[in-house]
N, C-alpha and C positions, 0 to 999 in steps of 0.2 A: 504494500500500500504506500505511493507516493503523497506526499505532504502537498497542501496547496502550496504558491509561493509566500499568501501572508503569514502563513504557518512556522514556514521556514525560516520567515524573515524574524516574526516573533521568537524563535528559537534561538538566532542567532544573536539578536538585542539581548535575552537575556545572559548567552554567555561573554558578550560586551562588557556588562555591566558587571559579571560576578567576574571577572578574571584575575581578579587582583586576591587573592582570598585563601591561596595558601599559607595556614596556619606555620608559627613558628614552634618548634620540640620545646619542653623546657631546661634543654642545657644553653639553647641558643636565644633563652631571651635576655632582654637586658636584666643587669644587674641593680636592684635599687638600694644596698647598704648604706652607700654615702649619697648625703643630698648634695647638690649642686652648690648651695650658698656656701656647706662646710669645706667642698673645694675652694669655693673664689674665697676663704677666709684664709686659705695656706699663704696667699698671695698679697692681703692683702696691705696699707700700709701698716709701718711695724712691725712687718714679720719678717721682715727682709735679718736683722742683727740675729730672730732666732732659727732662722733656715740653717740646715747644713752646708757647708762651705762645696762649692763643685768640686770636683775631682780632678779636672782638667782647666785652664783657663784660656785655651782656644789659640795659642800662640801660633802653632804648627798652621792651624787653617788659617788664620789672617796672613802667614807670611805666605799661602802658597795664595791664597786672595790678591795679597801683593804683587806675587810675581805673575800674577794672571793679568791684573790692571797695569801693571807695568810701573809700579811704584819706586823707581828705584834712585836712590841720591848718586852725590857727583863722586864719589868713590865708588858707583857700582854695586855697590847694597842694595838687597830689595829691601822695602821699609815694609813694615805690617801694615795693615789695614786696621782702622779704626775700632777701638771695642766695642762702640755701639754699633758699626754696620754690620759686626758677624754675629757675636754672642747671644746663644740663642738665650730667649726667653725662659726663664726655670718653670715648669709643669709635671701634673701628673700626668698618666696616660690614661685619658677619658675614652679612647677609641672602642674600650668593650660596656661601657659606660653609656651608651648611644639611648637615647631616649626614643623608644620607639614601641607601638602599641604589638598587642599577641598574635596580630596578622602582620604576612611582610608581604611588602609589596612585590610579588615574584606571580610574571603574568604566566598562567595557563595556557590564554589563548584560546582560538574555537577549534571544533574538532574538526576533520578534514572536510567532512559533508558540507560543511559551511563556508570553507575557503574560495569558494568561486564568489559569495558574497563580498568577501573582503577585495578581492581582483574586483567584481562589477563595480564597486563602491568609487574604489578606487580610479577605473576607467571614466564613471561619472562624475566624480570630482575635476578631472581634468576637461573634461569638453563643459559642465555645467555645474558650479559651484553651488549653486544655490538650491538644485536637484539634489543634489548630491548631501549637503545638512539638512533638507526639509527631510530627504527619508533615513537618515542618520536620526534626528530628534524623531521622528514616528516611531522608526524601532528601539531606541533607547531612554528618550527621554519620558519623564510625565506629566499629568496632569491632562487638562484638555487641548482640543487641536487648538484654542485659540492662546492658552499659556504657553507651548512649544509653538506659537505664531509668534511670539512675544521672543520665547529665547532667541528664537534662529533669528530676529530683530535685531534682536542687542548683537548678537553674531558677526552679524553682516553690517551693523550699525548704519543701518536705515530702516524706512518705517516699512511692514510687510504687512500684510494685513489675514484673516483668517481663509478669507475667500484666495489670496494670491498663494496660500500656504496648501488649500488641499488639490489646486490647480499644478503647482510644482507637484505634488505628491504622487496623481495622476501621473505626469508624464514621468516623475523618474520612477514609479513601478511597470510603466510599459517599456523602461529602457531594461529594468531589472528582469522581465520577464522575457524579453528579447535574450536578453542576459542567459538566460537559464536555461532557455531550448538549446 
């Protein structure tokens, strides 16, 4: 049993819209022991005399910084480079720290059956732009055709109206359907 095309088209809007929705494990979600203020307080004034002293003080990199600018005096010395242009800033490592909700953003995508929607979509965007978002908001967006009149408005930023909206809709489901045979 073949699907109509609004069927398909429905089917496809909805994996549009859910593709973003694989779940993260819970070894890989963030970590929330330390809040964020209690980091920017490691830093922040005042704390600088009770920080650990760094281990290195960057000599070695300013002097090859030097000889990369070409800083060198009239004996032929490379001179270092300034300590406020290298030295990096002192921090923790926030990178596993990443604040982010229990779904990531890791697209699925539609399943194969559906790909020739993404190619026709595709094709109509390029010959008719406006074809092409009116049936993009049909299948994905909501509310009614005159509120997805209104998005694809702001879209396009100009004024569209309900009537010019199911008139585009019209022809790009005969381009979709042309599409499809």
């Amino acid at each position: 049993m073949s699907l109509s095309l609004k069927e398909q088209m429905k089917h496809w809007g909805h994996y549009q819209e859910h593709r973003f929705c694989a779940p993260l494990s819970r070894e890989d979600a963030p970590s929330r022991d330390e809040h964020p203020l209690a980091r920017a307080q490691q830093f922040a004034q005042g704390t600088k005399r009770e920080r650990p002293p760094l281990l290195r003080d960057g000599h070695d990199r300013r002097m090859l910084l030097g000889t990369g600018a070409g800083r060198v005096n009239r004996n032929g010395a490379v001179l270092p480079v300034a300590l406020w242009a290298v030295d990096p800033i002192p921090c923790t490592e926030t990178r596993t720290l990443v604040s982010r909700s229990a779904t990531a953003a890791v697209m699925v995508g539609s399943p194969d059956e559906y790909r020739w929607i993404d190619r026709a979509l595709s094709d109509l965007y390029r010959q008719n732009m406006v074809r092409a978002l009116v049936v993009l908001e049909e299948f994905t967006g909501r509310g009614s055709q005159a509120q997805r009149a209104a998005v694809v408005a702001k879209k396009l930023g100009a004024a569209f109206t309900k009537w010019q909206y199911r008139k585009e809709l019209d022809k790009g489901m005969a381009f979709m359907e042309a599409r499809r045979a």
